[in-house]
C-alpha distance (Angstrom), angle and dihedral (degrees) to the residues before:
residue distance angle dihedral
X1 . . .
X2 3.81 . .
X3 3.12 94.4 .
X4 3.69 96.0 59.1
X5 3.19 93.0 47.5
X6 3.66 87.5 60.7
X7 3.50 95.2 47.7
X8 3.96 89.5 52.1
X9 3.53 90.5 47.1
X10 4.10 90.2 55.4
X11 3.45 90.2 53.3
X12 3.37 95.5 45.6
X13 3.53 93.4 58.5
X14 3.95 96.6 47.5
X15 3.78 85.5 50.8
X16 3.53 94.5 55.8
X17 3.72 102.5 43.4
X18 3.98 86.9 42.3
X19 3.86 79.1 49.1
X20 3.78 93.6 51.9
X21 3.99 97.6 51.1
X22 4.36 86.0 44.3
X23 3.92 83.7 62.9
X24 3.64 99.2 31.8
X25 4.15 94.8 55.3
X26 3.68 93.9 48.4
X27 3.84 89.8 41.1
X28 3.65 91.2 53.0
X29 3.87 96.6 44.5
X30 3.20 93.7 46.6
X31 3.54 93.0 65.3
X32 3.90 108.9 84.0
X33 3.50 121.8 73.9
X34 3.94 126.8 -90.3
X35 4.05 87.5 -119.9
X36 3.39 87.6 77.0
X37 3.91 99.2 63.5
X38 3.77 92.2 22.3
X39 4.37 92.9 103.3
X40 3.93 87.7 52.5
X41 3.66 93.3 42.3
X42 3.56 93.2 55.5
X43 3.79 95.3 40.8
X44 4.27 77.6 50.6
X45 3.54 92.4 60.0
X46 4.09 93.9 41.0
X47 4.06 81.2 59.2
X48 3.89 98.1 44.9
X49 3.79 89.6 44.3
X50 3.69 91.9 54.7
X51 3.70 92.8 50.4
X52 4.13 103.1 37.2
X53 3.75 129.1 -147.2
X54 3.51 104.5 -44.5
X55 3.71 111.7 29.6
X56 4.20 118.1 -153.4
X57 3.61 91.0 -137.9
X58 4.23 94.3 -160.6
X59 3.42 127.0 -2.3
X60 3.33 106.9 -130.8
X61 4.19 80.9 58.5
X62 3.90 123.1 71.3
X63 3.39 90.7 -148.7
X64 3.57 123.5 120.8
X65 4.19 123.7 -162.0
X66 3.95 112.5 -135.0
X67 3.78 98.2 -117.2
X68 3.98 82.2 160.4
X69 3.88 83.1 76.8
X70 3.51 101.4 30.6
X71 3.76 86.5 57.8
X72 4.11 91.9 59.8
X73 3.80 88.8 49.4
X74 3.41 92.4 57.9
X75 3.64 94.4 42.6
X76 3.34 90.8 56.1
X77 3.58 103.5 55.5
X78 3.70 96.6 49.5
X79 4.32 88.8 46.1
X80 4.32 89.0 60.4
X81 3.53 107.1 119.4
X82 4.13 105.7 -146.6
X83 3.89 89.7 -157.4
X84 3.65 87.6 63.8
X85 3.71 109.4 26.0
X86 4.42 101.7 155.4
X87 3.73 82.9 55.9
X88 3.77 100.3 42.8
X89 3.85 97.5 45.9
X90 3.97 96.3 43.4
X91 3.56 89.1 43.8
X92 4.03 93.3 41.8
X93 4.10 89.8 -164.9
X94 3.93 129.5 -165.3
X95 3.47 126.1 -143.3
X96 4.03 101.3 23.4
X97 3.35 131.3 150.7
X98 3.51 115.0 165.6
X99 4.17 112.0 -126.1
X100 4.37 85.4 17.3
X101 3.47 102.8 56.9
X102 3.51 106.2 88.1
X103 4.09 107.9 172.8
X104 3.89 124.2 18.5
X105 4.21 128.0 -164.5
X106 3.80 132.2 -147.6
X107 3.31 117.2 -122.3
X108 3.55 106.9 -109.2
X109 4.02 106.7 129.4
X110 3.99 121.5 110.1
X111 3.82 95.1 -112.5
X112 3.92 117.6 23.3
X113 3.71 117.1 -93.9
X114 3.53 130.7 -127.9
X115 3.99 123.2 -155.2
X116 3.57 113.9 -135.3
X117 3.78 135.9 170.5
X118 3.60 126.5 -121.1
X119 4.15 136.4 -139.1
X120 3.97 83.6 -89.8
X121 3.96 94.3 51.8
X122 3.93 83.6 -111.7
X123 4.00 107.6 144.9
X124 3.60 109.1 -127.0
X125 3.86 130.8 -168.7
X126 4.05 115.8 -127.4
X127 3.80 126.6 -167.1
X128 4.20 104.5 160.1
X129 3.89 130.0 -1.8
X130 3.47 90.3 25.9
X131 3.47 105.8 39.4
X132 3.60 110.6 143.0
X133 3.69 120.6 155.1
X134 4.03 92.1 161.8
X135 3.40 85.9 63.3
X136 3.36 101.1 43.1
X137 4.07 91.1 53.7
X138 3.65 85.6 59.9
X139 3.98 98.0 54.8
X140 3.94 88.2 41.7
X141 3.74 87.1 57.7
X142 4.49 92.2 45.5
X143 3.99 83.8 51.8
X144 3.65 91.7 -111.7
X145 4.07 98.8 125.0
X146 3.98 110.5 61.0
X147 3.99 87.2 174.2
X148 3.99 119.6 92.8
X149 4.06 118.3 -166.7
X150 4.19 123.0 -157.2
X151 3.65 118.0 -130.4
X152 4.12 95.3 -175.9
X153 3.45 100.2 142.8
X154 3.75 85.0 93.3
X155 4.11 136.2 59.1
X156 3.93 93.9 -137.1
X157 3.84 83.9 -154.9
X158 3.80 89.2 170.9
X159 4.24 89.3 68.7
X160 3.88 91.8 81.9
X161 4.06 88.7 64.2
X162 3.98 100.9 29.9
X163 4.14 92.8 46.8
X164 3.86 85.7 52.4
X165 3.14 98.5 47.7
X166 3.89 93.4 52.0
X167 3.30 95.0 65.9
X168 3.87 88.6 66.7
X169 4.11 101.9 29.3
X170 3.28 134.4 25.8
X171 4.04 111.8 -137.8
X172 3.72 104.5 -67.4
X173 3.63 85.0 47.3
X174 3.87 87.9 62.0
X175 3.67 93.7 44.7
X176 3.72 93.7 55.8
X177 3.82 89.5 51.7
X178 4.14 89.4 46.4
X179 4.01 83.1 53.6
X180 3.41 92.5 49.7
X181 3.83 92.8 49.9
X182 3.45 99.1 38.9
X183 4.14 91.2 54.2
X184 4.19 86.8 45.3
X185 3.61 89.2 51.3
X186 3.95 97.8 47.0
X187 3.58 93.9 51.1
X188 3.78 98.4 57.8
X189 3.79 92.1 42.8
X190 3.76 89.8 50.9
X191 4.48 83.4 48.7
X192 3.59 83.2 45.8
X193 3.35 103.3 48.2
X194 4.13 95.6 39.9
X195 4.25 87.4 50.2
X196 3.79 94.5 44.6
X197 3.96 105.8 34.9
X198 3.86 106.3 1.0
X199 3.48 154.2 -104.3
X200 3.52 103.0 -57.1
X201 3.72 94.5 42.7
X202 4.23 91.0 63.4
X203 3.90 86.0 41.3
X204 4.08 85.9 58.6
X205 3.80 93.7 35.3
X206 3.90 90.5 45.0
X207 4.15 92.6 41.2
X208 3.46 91.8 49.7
X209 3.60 96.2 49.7
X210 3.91 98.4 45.0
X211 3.99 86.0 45.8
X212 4.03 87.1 61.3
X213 3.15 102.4 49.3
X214 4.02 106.7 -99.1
X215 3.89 97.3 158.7
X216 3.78 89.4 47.5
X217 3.63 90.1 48.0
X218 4.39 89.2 73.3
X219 3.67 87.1 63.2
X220 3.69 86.8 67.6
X221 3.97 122.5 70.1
X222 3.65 89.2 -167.4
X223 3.73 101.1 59.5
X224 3.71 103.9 24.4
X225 3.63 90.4 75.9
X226 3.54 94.9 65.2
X227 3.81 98.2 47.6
X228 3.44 91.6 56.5
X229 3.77 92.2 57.6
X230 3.80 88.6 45.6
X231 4.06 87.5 41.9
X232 4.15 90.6 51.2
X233 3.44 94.5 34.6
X234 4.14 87.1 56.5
X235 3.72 95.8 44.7
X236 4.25 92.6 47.0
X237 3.52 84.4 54.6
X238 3.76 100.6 57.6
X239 3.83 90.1 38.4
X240 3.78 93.0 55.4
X241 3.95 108.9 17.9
X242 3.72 95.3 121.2
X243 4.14 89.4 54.9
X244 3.62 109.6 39.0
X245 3.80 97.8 120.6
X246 3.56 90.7 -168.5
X247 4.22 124.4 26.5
X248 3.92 87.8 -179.9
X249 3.64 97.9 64.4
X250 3.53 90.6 40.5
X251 3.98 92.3 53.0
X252 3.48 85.8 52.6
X253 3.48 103.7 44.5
X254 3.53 81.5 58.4
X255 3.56 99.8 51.5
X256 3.64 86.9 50.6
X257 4.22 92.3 57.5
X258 3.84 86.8 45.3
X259 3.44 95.5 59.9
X260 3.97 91.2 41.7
X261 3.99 90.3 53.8
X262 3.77 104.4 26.0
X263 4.10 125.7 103.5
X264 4.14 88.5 -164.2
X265 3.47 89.6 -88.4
X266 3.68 111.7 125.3
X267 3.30 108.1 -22.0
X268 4.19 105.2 159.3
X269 3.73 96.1 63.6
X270 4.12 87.5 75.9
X271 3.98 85.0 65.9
X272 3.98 110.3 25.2
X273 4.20 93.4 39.7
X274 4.09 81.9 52.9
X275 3.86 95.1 41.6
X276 3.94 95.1 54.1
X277 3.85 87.3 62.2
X278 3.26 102.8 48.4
X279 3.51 88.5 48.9
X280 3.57 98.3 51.8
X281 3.93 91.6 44.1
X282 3.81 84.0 56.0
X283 3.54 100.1 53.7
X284 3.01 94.7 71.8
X285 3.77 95.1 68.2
X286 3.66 99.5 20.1
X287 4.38 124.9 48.1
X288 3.75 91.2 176.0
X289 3.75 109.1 126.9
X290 3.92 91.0 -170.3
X291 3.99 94.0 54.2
X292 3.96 87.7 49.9
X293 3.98 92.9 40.9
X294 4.20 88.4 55.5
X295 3.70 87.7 48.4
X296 3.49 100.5 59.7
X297 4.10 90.1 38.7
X298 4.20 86.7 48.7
X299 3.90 87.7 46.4
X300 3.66 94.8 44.3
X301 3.12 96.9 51.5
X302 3.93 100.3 37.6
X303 4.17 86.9 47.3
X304 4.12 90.1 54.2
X305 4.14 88.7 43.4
X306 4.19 85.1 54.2
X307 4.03 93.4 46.1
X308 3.88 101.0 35.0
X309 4.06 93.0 51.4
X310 3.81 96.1 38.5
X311 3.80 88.5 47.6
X312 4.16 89.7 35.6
X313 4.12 86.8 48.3
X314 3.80 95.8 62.2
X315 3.93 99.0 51.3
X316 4.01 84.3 52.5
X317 3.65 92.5 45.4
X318 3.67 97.7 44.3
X319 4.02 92.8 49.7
X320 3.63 95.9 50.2
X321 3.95 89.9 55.7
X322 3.71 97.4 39.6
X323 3.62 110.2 16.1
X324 3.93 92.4 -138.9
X325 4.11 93.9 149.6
X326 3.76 88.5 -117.1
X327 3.63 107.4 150.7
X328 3.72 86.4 55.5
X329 3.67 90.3 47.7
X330 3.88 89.3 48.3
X331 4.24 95.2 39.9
X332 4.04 77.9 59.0
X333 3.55 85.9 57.7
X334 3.08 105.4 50.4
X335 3.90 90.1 49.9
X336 3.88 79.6 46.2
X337 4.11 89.6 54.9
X338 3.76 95.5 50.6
X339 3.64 98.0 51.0
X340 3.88 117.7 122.7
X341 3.51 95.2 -124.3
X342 3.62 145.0 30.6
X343 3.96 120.8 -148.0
X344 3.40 92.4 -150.6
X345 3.65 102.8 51.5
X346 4.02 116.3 75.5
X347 3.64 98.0 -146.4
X348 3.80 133.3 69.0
X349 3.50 120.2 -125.1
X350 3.59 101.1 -105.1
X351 3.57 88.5 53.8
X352 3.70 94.4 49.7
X353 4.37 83.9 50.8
X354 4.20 90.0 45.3
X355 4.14 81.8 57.4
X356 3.81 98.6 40.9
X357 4.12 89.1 45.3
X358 3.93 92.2 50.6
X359 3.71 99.7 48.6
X360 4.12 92.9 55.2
X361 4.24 86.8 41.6
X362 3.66 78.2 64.2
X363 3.15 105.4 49.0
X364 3.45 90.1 48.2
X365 3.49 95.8 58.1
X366 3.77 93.8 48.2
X367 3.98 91.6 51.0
X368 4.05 85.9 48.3
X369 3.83 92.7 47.6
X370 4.01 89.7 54.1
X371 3.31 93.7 39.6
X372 4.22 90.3 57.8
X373 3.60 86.8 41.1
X374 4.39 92.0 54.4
X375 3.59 85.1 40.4
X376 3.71 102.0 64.5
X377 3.94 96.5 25.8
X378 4.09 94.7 46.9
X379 3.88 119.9 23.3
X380 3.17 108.9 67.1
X381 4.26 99.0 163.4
X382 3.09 91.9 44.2
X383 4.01 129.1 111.2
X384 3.74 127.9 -176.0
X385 3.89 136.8 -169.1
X386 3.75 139.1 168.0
X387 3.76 113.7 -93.2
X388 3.48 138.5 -113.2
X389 4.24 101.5 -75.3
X390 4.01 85.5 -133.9
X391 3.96 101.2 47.3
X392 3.86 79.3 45.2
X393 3.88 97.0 56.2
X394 3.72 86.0 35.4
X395 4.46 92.5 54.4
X396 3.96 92.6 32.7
X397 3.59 113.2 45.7
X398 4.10 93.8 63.9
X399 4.12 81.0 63.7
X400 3.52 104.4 36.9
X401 4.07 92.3 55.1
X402 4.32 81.3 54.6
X403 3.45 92.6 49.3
X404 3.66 97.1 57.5
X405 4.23 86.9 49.5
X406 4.06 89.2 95.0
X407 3.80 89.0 45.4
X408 3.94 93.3 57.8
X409 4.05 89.2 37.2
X410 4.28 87.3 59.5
X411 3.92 87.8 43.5
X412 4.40 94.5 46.6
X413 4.02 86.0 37.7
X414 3.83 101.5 37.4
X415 3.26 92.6 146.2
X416 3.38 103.3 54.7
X417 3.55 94.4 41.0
X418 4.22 94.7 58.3
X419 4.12 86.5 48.0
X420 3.54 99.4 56.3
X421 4.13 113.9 19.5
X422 3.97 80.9 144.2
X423 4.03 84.2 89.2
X424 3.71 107.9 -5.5
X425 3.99 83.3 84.5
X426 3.48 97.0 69.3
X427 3.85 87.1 80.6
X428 3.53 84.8 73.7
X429 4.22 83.2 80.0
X430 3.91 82.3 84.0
X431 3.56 95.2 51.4
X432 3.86 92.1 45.2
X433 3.80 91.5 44.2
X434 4.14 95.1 46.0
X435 3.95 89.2 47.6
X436 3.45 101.0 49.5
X437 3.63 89.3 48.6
X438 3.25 94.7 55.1
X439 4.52 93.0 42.3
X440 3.79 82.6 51.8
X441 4.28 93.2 55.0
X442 3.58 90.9 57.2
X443 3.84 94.5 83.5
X444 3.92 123.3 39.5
X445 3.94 109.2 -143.9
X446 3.63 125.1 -155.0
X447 3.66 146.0 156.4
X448 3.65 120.4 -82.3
X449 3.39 122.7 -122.6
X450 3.98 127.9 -107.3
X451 3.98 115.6 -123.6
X452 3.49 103.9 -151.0
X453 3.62 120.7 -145.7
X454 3.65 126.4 -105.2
C-alpha cells in the first residue's frame, strides 16, 4: 500500500506542475492584445475564404484539409480579450470583440455551432447543412456577428504557438513553417529509426507515414499539433531508450500533453506510434510475449489516466470559476461521442470501417509488390525464409493487439468517427504500422554464407 501511495503521489506531482505550465502558457499568451495579430488574421480569413471548408489540398490527392477547424482556431485567437485573459483562455470564445460583442452562448449543442448571417443581414445560428465556420470568421471580422460562443470543453494547448506565430504570418505563413518542421522531424526519425532498429523498420515507419498523409497533415492547424507530439515523443524515445527509468510516467506525461494540444483528432498515435518502438528496441533483449503484452496494457491504461484527468481537470476548473454548467454540457458529449450513429454523416459505421480497412489493404499490397520487386533486382547476399510459427506469435502479437487500438477507438467513438472521416482516418497509421510489422516477422533475413574455394 505504501508504495502506491508513493507512486500516486509521483504522479500527482508531475500532473500538477505539468498542470501549472498548461495554465501558465495560455495565461501568458493571452496577454497581448488582438491588434497585434489582427492584419494576419484578416489576411487568414481572405485565404480560408478563398479555399472554403474543406480545402482539396492537390488534385491528384483526395484529401481534403479541415479548414472548418482551422477557421475556429483562428477565431479564437483574435476573440481573447487581454483585459481578462483567465477567462478568455479557459473559455477559448469565438466571435469576441470586446466593447462589440453584445450577447455570448455556452456551448452546449451536440455539434458546435457556427453564427452566420443571412441575405437579410439577420444573424442566424448553424449546427449541420449549413455549417460554415469559414464563413462565419469572415463576417466576425466585417462586424456583422455581435454574438460570441464558448468552446471550453477543451485546453486548446496549441494557442500559445499559433497566436505567436500570428503576429509574424498570417496562415500560409504557418503552414510553410509546419512543412518545414514536419520534413525536419521525419528525417531524423527515419536516421533514428534505421541506426537504432534498422533499415526496414524506417522504410515501414516512413511508408506508413507518407501513405497517411503526414506532409498534408502541416496544412492543417488542427492536426499538426498532435503529430508533433507523436513525432517528438518517437524521436525522445530512440535518443534515450536505454535510460528512461520509468516508461509509465513518460506514457503519461504524454497523455497529459495530448490532451493539452489535441482538437479530438487523432489522439492514439501519441501512445501506440511510441509503444511499437519500444517494443521493437526491446526485442532484442527480451522474447517474452507476456512482458510486452503487460506493457502495452500498463501504458494503455496509464496514457488514458494522463489524457482523461488532464482533459477531466479543466471542465472542473473552468465551472468552479465561472459556473457555466460545463461538465454537464461536456458529460452530454461524451454520451453524444459514443453514439452509434451520427445524423449528419451519410454512412454507417461499418461502412465508414469497410473504407478505412480497404485503403491500408492497398497499401499493403503496393509496399509488398515493391518490396518483391527490390528483392530480386537489389539483394543479392541476401537469403530469406519463413520463421519459426512460435517466435512469430511470440514477436507479432505485442503489435497486432496495437494495431487493432484505432479499430476499437472508431467502434467506442462512432460518432465521431462517421462526422469527420476527413481526419479521423489517419488513425489508421497504427493499423498500417502494427500490420506491416507483423507481415515483415514472417520471414527471418540474413546474410548468406561465402563457400570458399578449395
Amino acid at each position: 500500500m505504501k508504495n502506491i501511495f508513493k507512486k500516486i503521489i509521483k504522479y500527482a506531482k508531475v500532473w500538477g506542475i505539468l498542470f501549472i505550465i498548461f495554465n501558465l502558457s495560455l495565461y501568458i499568451t493571452s496577454l497581448f492584445p488582438s491588434e497585434m495579430i489582427e492584419e494576419n488574421v484578416k489576411s487568414s480569413s481572405d485565404i480560408l475564404l478563398k479555399e472554403g471548408n474543406a480545402y482539396q489540398i492537390a488534385e491528384f490527392s483526395p484529401i481534403k484539409n479541415n479548414n472548418y477547424t482551422d477557421a475556429i482556431i483562428i477565431n479564437e485567437a483574435y476573440s481573447i480579450d487581454n483585459t481578462d485573459p483567465i477567462y478568455s483562455y479557459m473559455s477559448m470564445r469565438k466571435n469576441y470583440k470586446k466593447g462589440e460583442t453584445k450577447r455570448g452562448l455556452t456551448d452546449t449543442l451536440g455539434e458546435l455551432a457556427s453564427i452566420n448571417v443571412d441575405e437579410n443581414g439577420e444573424m442566424i445560428v448553424n449546427i449541420t447543412d449549413e455549417y460554415n465556420p469559414v464563413g462565419e470568421l469572415h463576417d466576425f471580422l466585417e462586424g456583422k456577428i455581435d454574438t460570441s460562443i464558448t468552446y471550453g470543453r477543451y485546453w486548446h494547448g496549441y494557442m500559445p504557438i499559433y497566436r505567436i506565430l500570428l503576429i509574424f504570418f498570417n496562415i500560409m505563413g504557418i503552414r510553410i513553417l509546419l512543412l518545414v518542421l514536419f520534413i525536419a522531424m521525419f528525417i531524423y526519425l527515419m536516421y533514428l529509426l534505421r541506426k537504432q532498429l534498422g533499415t526496414i523498420i524506417a522504410i515501414i515507419f516512413g511508408y506508413a507515414l507518407f501513405m497517411q498523409g503526414y506532409f498534408f497533415v502541416s496544412y492543417s492547424l488542427e492536426s499538426s499539433p498532435v503529430f508533433i507530439v507523436m513525432m517528438i515523443s518517437c524521436i525522445i524515445l530512440l535518443k534515450r531508450i536505454d535510460r528512461i527509468q520509468n516508461l509509465y510516467m513518460y506514457f503519461f506525461v504524454i497523455g497529459c500533453i495530448t490532451n493539452f494540444v489535441d482538437f479530438l483528432t487523432v489522439p492514439l498515435i501519441t501512445l501506440a506510434m511510441p509503444l511499437c518502438i519500444y517494443i521493437l528496441a526491446k526485442q532484442k533483449e527480451e522474447k517474452d510475449c507476456k512482458t510486452f503484452i503487460k506493457i502495452i496494457l500498463k501504458s494503455t491504461v496509464i496514457w488514458f489516466v494522463g489524457y482523461i484527468f488532464t482533459w477531466v481537470s479543466k471542465w472542473i476548473i473552468y465551472d468552479i470559476l465561472y459556473q457555466e454548467g460545463l461538465i454537464k454540457s461536456a458529460i452530454t458529449q461524451v454520451f453524444y461521442r459514443t453514439e452509434r450513429y451520427n445524423p449528419n454523416s451519410g454512412l454507417e459505421l461499418l461502412e465508414e470501417l469497410r473504407i478505412f480497412l480497404l485503403n491500408n489493404i492497398q497499401y499493403i499490397l503496393i509496399l509488398l509488390i515493391i518490396m518483391v520487386i527490390v528483392r530480386f533486382m537489389t539483394i543479392h547476399n541476401m537469403q530469406i525464409k519463413l520463421q519459426n510459427r512460435s517466435e512469430y506469435i511470440k514477436e507479432s502479437l505485442p503489435f497486432l493487439m496495437i494495431s487493432m487500438m484505432p479499430l476499437v477507438w472508431y467502434v467506442v467513438l462512432a460518432n465521431h468517427t462517421l462526422l469527420h472521416p476527413r481526419f479521423v482516418y489517419r488513425h489508421m497509421l497504427i493499423f498500417l504500422c502494427g500490420i506491416l510489422i507483423c507481415i515483415k516477422n514472417l520471414f527471418v533475413i540474413y546474410k548468406k554464407e561465402k563457400v570458399k574455394e578449395t
